[in-house]
N, C-alpha and C positions, 0 to 999 in steps of 0.2 A: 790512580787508575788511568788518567788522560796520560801520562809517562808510557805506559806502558802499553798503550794501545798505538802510542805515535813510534813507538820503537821500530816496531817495521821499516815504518817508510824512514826511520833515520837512515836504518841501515841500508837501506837500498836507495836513499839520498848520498851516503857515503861512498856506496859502490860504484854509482854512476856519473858521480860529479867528476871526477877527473875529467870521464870522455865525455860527458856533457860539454865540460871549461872548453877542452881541446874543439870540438865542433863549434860551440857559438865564437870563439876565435876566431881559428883558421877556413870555415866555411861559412857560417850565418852572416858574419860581418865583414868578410868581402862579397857574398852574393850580394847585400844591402848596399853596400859601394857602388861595384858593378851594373848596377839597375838604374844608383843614381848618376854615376858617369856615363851609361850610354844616352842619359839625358841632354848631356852636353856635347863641345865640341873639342873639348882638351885632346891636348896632345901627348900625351904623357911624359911628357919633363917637363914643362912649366908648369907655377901654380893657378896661373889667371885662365881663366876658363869662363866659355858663357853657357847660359841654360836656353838647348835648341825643342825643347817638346819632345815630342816624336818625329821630328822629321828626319834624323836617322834611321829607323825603323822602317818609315815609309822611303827611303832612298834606298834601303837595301832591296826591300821586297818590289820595289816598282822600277826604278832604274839602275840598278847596278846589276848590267846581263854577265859578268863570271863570277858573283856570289850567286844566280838563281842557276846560274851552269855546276856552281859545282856543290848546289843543293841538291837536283836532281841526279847529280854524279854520284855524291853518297849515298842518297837511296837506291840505287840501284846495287850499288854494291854492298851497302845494310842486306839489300834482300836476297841476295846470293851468299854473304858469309853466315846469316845467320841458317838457313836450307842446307849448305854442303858442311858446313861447321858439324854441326847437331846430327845432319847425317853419317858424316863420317865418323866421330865420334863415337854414336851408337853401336853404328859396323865395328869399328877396332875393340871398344867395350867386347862385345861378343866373342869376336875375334882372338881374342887377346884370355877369354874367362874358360874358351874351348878346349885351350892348349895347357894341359893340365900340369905339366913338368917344368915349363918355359914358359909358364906365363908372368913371371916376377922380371926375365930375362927382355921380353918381348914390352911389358911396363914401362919400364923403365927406358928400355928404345924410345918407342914413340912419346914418352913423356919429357926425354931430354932437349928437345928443340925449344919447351916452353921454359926451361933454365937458363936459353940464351938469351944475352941480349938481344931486343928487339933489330936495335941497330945496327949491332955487328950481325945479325943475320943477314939481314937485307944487304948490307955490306957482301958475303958470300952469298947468296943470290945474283944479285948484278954482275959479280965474278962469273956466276955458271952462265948467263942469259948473251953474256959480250963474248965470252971467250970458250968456255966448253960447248955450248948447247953448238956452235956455229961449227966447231973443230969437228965434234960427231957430226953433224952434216954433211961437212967436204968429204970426211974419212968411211962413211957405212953410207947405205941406200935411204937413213933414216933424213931424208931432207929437206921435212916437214919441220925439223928445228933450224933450218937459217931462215930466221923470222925475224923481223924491228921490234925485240920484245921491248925493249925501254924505250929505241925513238919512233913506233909507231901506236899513232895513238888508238888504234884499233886491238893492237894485241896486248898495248902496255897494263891496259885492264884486266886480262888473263894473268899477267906478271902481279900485278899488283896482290891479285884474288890467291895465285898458288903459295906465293909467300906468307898471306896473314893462315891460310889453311893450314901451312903446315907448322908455323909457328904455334897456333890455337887448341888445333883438334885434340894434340896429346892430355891438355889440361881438361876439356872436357870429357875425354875417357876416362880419368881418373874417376870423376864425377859417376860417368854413367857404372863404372865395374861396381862401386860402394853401393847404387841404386839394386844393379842385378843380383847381388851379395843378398840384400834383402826380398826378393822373391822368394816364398816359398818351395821347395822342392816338389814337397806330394801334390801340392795343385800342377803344378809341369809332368810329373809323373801320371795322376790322372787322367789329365788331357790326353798322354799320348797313347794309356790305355782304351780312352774311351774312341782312338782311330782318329785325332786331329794330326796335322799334319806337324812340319816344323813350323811353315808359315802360319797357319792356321793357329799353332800354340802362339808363336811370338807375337801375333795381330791382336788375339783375345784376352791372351794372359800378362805375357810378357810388358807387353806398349801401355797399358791403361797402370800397371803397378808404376810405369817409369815416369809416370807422369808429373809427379813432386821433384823429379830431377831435369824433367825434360823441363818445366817453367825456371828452375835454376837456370841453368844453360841457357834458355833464349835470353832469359834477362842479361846473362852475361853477357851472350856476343852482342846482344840491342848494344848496350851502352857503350860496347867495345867499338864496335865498328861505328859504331856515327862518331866516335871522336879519335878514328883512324887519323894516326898525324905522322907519326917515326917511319913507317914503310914507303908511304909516298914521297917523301921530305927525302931518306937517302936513295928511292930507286928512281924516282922520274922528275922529283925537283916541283911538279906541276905541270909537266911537261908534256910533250912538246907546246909551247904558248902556255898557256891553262889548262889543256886537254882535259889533264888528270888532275887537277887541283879538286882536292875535299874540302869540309865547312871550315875545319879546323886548320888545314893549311894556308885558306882564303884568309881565315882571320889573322892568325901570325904575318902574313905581311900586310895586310891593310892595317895593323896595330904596330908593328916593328921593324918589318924590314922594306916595307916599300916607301908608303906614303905617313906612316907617323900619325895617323888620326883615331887615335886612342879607344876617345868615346864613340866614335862610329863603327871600331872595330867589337869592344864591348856589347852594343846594340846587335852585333851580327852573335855574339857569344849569348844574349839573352835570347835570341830567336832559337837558334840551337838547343839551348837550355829546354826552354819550353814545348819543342818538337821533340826531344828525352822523357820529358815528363809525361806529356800527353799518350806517346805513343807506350812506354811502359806499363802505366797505368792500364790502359787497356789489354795490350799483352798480360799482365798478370793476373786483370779480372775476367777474361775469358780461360786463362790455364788452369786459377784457380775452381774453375765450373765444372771445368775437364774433371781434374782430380776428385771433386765429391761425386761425380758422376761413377768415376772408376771405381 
C-alpha cells in the first residue's frame, strides 16, 4: 500500500527531475557563487582572492555616481517600456482582432520584428537614425528628424525606447489577441445592447477579463527591460560618456571590459537581482488582486 501511494510523487519526481537537475545547475549554483564572489575582491582570472564583507555593496550604492547614474537610468526607462510596451500592445491586439480577413496578414507583420535578432535590429536602427532619418530631413519639410539621435544624450533615450518598442510589442500582441480570443462574445454583445459605448465596453468588460494576460506581460517587460543590455551595447555604447549606460551594461565593463574587478561587478549583478525580485514580487501580488477582483 505505501508503493503505491508514493507512485504519484514518483512519477512527478520523474517528470521534473531532468529540469529540476538542469536549474540547481545552471542557476541555483551560480546564484550561490555569485553571492559569494560578490563577497570578495577577485578578478576573474586568477584564483587567489580575498573575502571583502560588504564593502562592495556599500561602494556601489554610496560611492560609485555612474552605477547610481545608470540605476536611475534604467528605471526610468523600465517605466516607460513597460506603459507604452503593454499599451501598444493592447491597441495592436485590437487592432489586429478587428480586421477580420487580414488579421493573420497583419499578425504576422507586427510580430516579425520580435524573430529578429536583437542585434541585428539595432544594427538597422542606427542605419535609419545616422543616415535615413537625417536624408528625409534635408530632402521633405519633415526637419524634426536631423536630430543627435545616438550622440545626443537627450534624444538617444527616445532612440534607445523606439527600438526596444518595436522589437517587443509584436510579442506581446500575440499574448494580448489569445487573451481577447477568450472573452466572451454575448457579454460584449449585451453590453452594447444595454447602450454601452465602445469605451465604455472595453473599460468594463473587456480590461478587467485581460487581466491574467495584462500581469503576464508586465512581468515580461519588468524583467526585460531592467536587464536591457544588446540595444544600448550596439546603438550608444553608454554613450555619449555614460549618458546612457543601464545596470547591466555598467556591470559588463566593471566585470570585463573596463576595470576587471569581478567581484565588485557581481555585487552590482546581486543588487540588480534583488531590485528584480522585489519589485516583481509586488507587481504580481498587486495584479494578482486585480484579477480576483475581475
Amino acid at each position: 500500500m505505501q508503493v503505491q501511494r508514493n507512485r504519484p510523487w514518483l512519477a512527478l519526481l520523474a517528470f521534473t527531475a531532468p529540469a529540476l537537475l538542469f536549474f540547481i545547475i545552471f542557476l541555483a549554483i551560480p546564484t550561490l557563487g555569485g553571492i559569494y564572489y560578490s563577497l570578495t575582491d577577485w578578478n576573474g582570472l586568477y584564483e587567489n582572492h580575498n573575502f571583502v564583507g560588504l564593502s562592495n555593496y556599500v561602494e556601489a550604492l554610496t560611492k560609485d555616481s555612474r552605477f547610481i547614474h545608470s540605476l536611475f537610468y534604467t528605471l526610468q526607462y523600465v517605466i516607460v517600456i513597460v506603459i507604452a510596451q503593454n499599451a501598444i500592445g493592447i491597441g495592436l491586439a485590437l487592432l489586429v482582432e478587428s480586421r477580420m480577413r487580414t488579421k493573420f496578414l497583419f499578425r504576422t507583420l507586427f510580430f516579425m520584428p520580435n524573430m529578429i535578432s536583437v542585434y541585428i535590429t539595432t544594427l538597422m536602427w542606427a542605419f535609419i537614425f545616422a543616415k535615413v532619418l537625417p536624408y528625409i530631413a534635408d530632402h521633405t519639410i519633415l526637419t524634426f528628424f536631423n536630430q543627435g539621435w545616438i550622440g545626443d544624450p537627450k534624444v538617444s533615450f527616445f532612440s534607445i525606447l523606439i527600438v526596444s518598442i518595436w522589437q517587443g510589442s509584436g510579442y506581446l500582441m500575440v499574448i494580448y489577441i489569445a487573451a481577447l480570443q477568450g472573452v466572451p462574445k454575448d457579454i460584449q454583445e449585451a453590453a452594447m445592447i444595454d447602450g454601452a459605448s465602445v469605451l465604455q465596453k472595453f473599460i468594463h468588460i473587456v480590461l478587467p477579463m485581460l487581466m491574467p494576460a495584462i500581469t503576464i506581460c508586465v512581468f515580461l517587460t519588468l524583467n526585460g527591460s531592467f536587464k536591457i543590455f544588446e540595444v544600448v551595447y550596439a546603438l550608444t555604447q553608454g554613450g555619449p560618456g555614460y549618458s546612457t549606460e543601464v545596470i547591466a551594461l555598467n556591470i559588463y565593463q566593471e566585470g570585463f571590459a573596463r576595470d576587471m574587478r569581478f567581484g565588485f561587478a557581481t555585487a552590482k549583478a546581486m543588487i540588480l537581482l534583488t531590485i528584480i525580485l522585489v519589485i516583481t514580487f509586488i507587481q504580481v501580488s498587486i495584479f494578482k488582486k486585480k484579477e480576483v477582483e475581475a
